[in-house]
N, C-alpha and C positions, 0 to 999 in steps of 0.2 A: 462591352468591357474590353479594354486593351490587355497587352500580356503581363503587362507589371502588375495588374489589381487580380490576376488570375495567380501569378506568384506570389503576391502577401495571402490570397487567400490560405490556397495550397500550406505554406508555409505556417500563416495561423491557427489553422487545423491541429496540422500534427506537434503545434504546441500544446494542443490542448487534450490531442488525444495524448503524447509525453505526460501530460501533468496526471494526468487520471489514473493513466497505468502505472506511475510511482507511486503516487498519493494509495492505491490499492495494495501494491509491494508492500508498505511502508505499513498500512494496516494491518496485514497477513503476518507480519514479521515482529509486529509490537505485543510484549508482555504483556499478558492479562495484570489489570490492578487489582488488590484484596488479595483476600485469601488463598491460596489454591490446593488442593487436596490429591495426591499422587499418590498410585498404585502402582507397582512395581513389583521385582522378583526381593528387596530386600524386605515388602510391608508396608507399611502404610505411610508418608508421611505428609505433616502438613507446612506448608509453607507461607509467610504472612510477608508481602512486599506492602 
């Protein structure tokens, strides 16, 4: 392997580790769909998205 195919690799890596660790962000951080039911100090309420 020369140095140029040792830097696409390198490189294409940490595009794919990039995509993973956002695609996971992006999961962590997205709404539950349906209903949701929340307990709190004001009671109970429910919430329909």
């Amino acid at each position: 392997m020369n140095r140029g195919n040792i830097y696409v690799l390198i490189i294409g890596g940490l595009v794919i580790i990039a995509s993973i660790l956002g695609y996971q962000l992006y999961q962590a951080r997205k709404q539950p769909q349906g209903v949701q039911i929340l307990v709190g100090p004001n009671g109970v309420s429910i919430k329909n998205e």
